[in-house]
RODO-2510 file (C-alpha; in nm, 4 decimals, decimal comma):
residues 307
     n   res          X          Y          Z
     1     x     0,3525     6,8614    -4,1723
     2     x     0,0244     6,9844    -3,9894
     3     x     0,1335     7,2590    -3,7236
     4     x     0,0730     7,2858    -3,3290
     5     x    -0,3085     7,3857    -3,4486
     6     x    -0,3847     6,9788    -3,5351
     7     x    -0,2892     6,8407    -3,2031
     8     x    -0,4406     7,0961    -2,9976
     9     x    -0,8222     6,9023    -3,0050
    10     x    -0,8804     6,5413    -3,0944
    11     x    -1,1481     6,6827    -3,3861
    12     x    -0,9017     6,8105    -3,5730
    13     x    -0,6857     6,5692    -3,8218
    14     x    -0,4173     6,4659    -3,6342
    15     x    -0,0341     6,4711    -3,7813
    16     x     0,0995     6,1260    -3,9334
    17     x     0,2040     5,9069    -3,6625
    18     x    -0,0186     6,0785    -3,4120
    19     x    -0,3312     5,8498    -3,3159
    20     x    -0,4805     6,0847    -3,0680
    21     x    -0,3854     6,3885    -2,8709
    22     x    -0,6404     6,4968    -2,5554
    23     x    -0,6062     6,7403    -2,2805
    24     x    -0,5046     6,6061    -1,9167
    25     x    -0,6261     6,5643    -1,6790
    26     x    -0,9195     6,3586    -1,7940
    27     x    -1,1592     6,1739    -1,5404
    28     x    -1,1631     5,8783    -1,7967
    29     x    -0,7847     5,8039    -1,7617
    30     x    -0,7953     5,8379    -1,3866
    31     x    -1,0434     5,5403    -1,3748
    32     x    -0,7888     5,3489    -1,6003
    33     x    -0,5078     5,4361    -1,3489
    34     x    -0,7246     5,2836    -1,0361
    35     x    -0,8836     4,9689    -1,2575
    36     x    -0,4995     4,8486    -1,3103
    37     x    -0,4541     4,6226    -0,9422
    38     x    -0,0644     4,6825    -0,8900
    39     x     0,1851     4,7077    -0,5798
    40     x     0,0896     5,0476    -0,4719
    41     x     0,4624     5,1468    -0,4002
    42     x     0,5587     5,0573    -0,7626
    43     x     0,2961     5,3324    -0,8527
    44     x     0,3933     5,5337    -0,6327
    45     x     0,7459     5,5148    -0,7974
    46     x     0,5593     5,5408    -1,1259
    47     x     0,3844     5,9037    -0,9998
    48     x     0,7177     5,9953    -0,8579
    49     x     0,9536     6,0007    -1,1824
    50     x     0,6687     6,1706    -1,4061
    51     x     0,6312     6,4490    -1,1447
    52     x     1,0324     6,4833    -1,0819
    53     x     1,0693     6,4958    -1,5015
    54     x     0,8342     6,8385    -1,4274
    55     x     0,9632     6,9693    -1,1471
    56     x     1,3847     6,9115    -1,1691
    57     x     1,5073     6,8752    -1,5470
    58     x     1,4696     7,2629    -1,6509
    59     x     1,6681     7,3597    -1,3182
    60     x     1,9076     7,0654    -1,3044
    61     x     2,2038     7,0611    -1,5766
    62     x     2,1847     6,7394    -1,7464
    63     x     2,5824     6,6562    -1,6980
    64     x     2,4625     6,6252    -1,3555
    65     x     2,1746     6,4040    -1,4040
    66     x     2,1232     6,3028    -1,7755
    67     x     1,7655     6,2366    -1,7505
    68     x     1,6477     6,2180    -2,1135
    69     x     1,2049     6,2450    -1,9691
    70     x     1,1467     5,8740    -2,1052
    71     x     0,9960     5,5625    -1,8847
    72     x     0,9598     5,2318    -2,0328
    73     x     0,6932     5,0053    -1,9060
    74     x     0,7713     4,6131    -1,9972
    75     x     0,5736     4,2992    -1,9208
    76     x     0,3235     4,0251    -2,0851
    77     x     0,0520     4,1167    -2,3029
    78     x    -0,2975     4,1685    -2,0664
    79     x    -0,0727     4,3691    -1,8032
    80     x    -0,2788     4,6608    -1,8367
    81     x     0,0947     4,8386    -1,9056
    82     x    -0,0886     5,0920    -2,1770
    83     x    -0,3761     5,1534    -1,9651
    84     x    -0,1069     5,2767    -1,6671
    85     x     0,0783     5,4933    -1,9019
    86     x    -0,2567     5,6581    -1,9650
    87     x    -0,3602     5,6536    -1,6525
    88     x    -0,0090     5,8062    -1,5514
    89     x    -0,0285     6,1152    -1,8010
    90     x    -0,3348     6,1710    -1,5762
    91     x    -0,2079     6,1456    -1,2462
    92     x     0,0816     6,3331    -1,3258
    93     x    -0,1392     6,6632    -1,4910
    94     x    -0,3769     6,6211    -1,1883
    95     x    -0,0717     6,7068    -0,9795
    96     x     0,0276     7,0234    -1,1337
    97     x    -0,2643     7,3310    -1,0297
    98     x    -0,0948     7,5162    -1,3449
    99     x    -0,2352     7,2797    -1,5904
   100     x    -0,1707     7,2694    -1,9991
   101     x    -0,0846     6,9455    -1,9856
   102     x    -0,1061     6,7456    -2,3204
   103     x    -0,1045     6,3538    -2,4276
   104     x    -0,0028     6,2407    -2,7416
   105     x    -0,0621     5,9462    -2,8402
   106     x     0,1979     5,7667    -3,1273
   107     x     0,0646     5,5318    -3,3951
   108     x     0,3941     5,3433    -3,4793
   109     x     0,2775     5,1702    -3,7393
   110     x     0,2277     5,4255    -3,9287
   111     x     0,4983     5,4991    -3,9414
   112     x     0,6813     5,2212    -4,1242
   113     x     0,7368     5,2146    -4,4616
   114     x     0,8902     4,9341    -4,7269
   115     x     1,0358     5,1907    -4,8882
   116     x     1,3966     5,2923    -4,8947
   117     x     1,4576     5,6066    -4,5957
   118     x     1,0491     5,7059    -4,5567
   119     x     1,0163     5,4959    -4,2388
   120     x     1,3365     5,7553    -4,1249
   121     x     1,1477     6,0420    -4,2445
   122     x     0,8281     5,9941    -4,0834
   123     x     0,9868     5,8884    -3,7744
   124     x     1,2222     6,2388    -3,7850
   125     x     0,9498     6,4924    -3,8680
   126     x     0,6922     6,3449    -3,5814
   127     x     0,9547     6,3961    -3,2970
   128     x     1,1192     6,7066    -3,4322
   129     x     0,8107     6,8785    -3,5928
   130     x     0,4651     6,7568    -3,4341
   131     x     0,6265     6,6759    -3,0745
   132     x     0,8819     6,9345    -3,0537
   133     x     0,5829     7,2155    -3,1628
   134     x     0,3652     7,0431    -2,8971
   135     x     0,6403     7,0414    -2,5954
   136     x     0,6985     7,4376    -2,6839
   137     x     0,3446     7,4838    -2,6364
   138     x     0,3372     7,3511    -2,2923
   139     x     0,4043     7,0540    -2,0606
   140     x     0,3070     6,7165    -2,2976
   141     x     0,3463     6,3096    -2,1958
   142     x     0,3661     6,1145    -2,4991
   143     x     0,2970     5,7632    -2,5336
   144     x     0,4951     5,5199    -2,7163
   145     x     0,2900     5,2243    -2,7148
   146     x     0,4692     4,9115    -2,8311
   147     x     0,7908     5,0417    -2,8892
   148     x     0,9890     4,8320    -3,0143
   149     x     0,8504     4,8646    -3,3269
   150     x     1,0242     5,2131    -3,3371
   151     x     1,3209     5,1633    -3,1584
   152     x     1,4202     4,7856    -3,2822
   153     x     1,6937     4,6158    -3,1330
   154     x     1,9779     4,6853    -3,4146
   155     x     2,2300     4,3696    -3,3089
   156     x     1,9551     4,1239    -3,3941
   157     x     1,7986     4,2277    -3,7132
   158     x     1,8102     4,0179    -4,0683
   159     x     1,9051     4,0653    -4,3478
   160     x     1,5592     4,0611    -4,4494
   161     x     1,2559     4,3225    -4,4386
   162     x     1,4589     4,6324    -4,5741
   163     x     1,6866     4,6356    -4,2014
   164     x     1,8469     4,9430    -4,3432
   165     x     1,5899     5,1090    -4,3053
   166     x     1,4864     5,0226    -3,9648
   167     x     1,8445     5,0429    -3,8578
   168     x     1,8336     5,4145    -3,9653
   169     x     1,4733     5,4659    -3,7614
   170     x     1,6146     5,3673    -3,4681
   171     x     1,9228     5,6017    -3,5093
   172     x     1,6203     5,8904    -3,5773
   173     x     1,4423     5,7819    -3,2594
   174     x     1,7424     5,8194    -3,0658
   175     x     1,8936     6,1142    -3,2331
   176     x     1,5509     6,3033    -3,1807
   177     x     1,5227     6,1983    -2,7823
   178     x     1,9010     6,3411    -2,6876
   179     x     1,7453     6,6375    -2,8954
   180     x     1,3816     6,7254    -2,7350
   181     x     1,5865     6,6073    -2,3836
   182     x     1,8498     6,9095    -2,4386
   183     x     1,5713     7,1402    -2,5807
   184     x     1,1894     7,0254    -2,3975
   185     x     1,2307     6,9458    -2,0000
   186     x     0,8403     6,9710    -2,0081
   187     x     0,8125     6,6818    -2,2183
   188     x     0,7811     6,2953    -2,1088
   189     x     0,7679     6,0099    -2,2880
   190     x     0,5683     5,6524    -2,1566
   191     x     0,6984     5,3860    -2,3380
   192     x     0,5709     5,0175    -2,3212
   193     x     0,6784     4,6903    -2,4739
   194     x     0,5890     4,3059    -2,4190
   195     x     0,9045     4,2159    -2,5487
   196     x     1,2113     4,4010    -2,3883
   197     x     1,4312     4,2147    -2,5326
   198     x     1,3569     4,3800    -2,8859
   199     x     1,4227     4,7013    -2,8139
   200     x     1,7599     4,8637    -2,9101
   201     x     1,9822     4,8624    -2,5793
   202     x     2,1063     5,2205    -2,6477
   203     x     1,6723     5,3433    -2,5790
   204     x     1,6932     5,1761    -2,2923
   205     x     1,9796     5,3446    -2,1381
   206     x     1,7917     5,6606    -2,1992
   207     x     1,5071     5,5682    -2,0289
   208     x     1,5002     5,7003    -1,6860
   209     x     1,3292     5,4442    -1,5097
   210     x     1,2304     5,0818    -1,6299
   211     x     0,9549     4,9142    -1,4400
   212     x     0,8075     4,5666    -1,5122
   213     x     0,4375     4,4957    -1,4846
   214     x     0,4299     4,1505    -1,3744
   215     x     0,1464     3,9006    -1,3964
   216     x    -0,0747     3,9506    -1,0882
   217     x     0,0035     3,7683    -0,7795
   218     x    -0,2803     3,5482    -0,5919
   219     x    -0,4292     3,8620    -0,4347
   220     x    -0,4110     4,0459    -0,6995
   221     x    -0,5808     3,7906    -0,8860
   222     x    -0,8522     3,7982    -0,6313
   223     x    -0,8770     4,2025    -0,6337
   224     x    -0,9250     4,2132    -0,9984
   225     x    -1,1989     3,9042    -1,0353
   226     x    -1,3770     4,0874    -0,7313
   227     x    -1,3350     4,4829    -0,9101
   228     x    -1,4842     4,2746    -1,2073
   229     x    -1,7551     4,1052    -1,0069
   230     x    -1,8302     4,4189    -0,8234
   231     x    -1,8912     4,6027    -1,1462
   232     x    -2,0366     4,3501    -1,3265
   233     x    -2,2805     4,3928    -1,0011
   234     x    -2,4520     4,7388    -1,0912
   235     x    -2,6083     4,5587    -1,3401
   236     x    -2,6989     4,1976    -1,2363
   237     x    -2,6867     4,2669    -0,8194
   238     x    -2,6620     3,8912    -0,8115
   239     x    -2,2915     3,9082    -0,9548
   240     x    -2,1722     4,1082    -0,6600
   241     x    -2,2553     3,8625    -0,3975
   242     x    -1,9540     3,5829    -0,5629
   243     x    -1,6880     3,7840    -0,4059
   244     x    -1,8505     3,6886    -0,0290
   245     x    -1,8736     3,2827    -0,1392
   246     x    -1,6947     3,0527     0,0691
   247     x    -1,5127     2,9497    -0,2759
   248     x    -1,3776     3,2999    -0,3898
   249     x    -1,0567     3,2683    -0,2789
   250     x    -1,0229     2,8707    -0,4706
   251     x    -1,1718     3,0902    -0,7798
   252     x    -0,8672     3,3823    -0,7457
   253     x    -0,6049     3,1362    -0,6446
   254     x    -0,6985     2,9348    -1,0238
   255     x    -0,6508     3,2896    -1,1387
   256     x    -0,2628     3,2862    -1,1594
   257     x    -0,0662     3,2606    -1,4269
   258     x    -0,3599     3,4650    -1,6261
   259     x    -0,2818     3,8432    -1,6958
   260     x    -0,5785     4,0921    -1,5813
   261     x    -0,7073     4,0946    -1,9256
   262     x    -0,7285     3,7581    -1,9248
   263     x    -0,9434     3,7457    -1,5900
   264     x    -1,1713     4,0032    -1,7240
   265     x    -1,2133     3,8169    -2,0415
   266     x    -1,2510     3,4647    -1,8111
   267     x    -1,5677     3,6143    -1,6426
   268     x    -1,7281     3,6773    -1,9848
   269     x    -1,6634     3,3180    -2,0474
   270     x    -1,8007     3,2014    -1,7490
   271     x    -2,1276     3,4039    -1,8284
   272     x    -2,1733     3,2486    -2,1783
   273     x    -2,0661     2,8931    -1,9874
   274     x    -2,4525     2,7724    -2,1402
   275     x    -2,7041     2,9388    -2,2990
   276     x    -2,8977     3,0152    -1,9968
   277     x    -2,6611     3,1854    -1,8393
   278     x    -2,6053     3,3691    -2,1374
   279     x    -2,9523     3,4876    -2,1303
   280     x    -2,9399     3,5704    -1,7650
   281     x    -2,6077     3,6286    -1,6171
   282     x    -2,7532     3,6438    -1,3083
   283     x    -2,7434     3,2391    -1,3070
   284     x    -2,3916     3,2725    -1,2811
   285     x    -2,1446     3,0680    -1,0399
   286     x    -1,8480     3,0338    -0,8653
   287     x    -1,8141     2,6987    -0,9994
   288     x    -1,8695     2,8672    -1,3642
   289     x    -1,5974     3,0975    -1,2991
   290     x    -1,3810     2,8301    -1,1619
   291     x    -1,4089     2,6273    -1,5064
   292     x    -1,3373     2,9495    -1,6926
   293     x    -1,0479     3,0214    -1,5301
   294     x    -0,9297     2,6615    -1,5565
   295     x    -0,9949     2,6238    -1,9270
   296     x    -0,8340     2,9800    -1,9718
   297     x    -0,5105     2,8457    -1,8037
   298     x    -0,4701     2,5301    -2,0078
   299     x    -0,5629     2,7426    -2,3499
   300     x    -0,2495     2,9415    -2,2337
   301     x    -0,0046     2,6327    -2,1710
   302     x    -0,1486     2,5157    -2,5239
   303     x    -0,0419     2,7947    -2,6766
   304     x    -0,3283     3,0569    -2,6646
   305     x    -0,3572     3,3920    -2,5953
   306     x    -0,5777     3,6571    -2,4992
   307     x    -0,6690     3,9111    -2,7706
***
């Protein structure tokens, strides 16, 4: 197993299981944090456990308050729930003037293995080895993108696909949390899933605070077509003068029920709507993004999705 050394830079090979690792804060991430349109007191929230996870756990005996430093973002797919937890680890190391933060970020799939007790292995030697050595080096977020796929929900698994296994990976993940939570207090973990229901019930009642993205509201709808138009506008100024049409707000309001990825993705539809628009985007129209977003809506009730 690679030591503290391979995690410290994002040049250097990274240990199994570990897709990237990068110094906080970074700029980058804080433009991820402000891109995602979302009540601004369920942020706030957000920015409030990270920063308490910091600040209380190392001076607070955990048979007082058995905060384990994990927070589990659910909701669709398109939420923008791994672009928060990014833009979280940010926000939280831009509070702290000491600085050292790290972000880790976990790989999960490679992780898993078809053979007999490696999936187990892997799974104990990232979060006692390449975590723990990381935590002891100074105050690190890690992010467990999609994490069901570590922690699997044990009551509903087949008979099929090796479920030993998994069964015993999800005993490692949550063996290793109580662990780094008794030994790390400057470590937090950002988990996300679009499918809560898959993830073992015992990680959940570790995790410290569960918040669900939802699908954006009608305003919300209309704040993300307009951030989109606006920046779509430093390019092709014509773009940036759809948000003032008399027909914006029709245009948002066909928005809902489409995730923020979606909308993004909607506009670029809209722009290829014919091939002259495709060669100038500039031709663009409400009435093109109004047909996107309506075709977008009925690909989803047919069964599509947004990749």
């Amino acid at each position: 197993m690679q030591k503290l050394t391979a995690v410290q830079n994002e040049d250097f090979n990274q240990p199994k299981g570990i897709q990237r690792a990068r110094r906080l804060p970074d700029p980058t991430l804080g433009a991820l944090w402000n891109s995602i349109i979302l009540d601004e007191r369920l942020k706030a929230q957000l920015l409030s456990q990270a920063m308490l996870n910091f600040t209380m756990r190392g001076k607070v005996d955990r048979s007082v308050i058995p905060l384990h430093g994990v927070i589990l973002l659910v909701g669709p797919p398109g939420t923008g729930k791994t672009s928060l937890a990014r833009g979280l680890a940010h926000r939280t190391a831009e509070t702290f003037p000491s600085g050292g933060f790290r972000l880790l970020e976990v790989e999960p799939h490679a992780l898993t293995s078809s053979a007999m007790g490696k999936t187990q292995r892997a799974v104990s030697e990232l979060f006692s080895q390449s975590i723990a050595e990381a935590a002891a080096a100074g105050p690190t977020i890690v992010l467990l993108d999609e994490v069901e796929t570590l922690a699997a929900d044990r009551s509903k698994m087949s008979l099929e696909a090796n479920p030993i296994d998994i069964h015993r990976a999800t005993d490692a993940v949550l063996v290793q949390l109580d662990a780094l939570a008794e030994r790390h207090p400057n470590l937090l973990f950002l988990a996300t899933s679009n499918f809560p229901q898959a993830v073992d019930a015992a990680f959940t009642s570790r995790c410290d605070l569960v918040v669900h993205v939802p699908l954006p509201d009608r305003e919300a709808c209309g704040l993300i077509l307009k951030d989109c138009l606006t920046g779509l506008g430093k390019t092709y100024p014509a773009i940036a003068k759809l948000p003032s049409s008399q027909s914006f707000d029709r245009c948002a309001a066909e928005c809902v029920g489409l995730d923020g990825r979606a909308i993004r993705k909607m506009v670029a539809n809209a722009l290829a709507s014919s091939p002259q628009t495709a060669m100038n985007p500039e031709r663009v129209t409400i009435e093109d993004l109004f047909g996107a977003a309506r075709a977008a809506k009925a690909g989803r009730m047919s069964g599509g999705k947004a990749s």
